[in-house]
N, C-alpha and C positions, 0 to 999 in steps of 0.2 A: 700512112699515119699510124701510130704508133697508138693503142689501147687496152686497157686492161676493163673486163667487162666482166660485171659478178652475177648470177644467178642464184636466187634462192628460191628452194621448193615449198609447198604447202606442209612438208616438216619440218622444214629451219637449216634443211642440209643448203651447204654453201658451195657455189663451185665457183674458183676464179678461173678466167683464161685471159690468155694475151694476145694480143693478135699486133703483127706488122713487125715484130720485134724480129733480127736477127739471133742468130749463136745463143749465145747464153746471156744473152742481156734479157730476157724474159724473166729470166729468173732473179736476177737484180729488179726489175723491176717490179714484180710483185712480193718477194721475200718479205718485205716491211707488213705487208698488208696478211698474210698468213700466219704471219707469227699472230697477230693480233686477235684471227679468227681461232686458232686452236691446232688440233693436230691433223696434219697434212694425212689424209685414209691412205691416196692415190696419187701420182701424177703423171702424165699422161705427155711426152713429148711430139711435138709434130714436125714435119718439114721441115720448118723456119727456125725450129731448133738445129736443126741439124746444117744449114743456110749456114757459110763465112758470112763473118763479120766485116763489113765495110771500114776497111782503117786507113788514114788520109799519112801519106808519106811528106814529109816536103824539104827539100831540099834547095837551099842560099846561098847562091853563089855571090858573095859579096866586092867581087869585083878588082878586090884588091891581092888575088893570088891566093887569099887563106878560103 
């Protein structure tokens, strides 16, 4: 499951992380919500950054020769 989960300290510092996300969809994913917060100090990539991304291929063969 896919989550973005914010912690804040008893001085107001904000940390977002993401968790479940493949590739760089993490970063799509929280973009919207950091801009919002202010300016990004750090960011800190983990495994699942680094994780392919899961892409669905599909191919139709419709029967009729094309």
């Amino acid at each position: 499951m896919e989550e973005i989960i914010i912690e804040i300290d008893d001085e107001g510092a904000v940390e977002v992380k993401t968790k479940g996300f493949k590739g760089k969809g993490c970063l799509t994913a929280s973009k919207w919500l950091e801009e919002q917060l202010g300016t990004t100090l750090e960011t800190k990539r983990t495994s699942e950054y680094y994780a392919e991304e899961t892409k669905e291929h599909v191919k139709i063969n419709r029967g009729d020769g094309n």
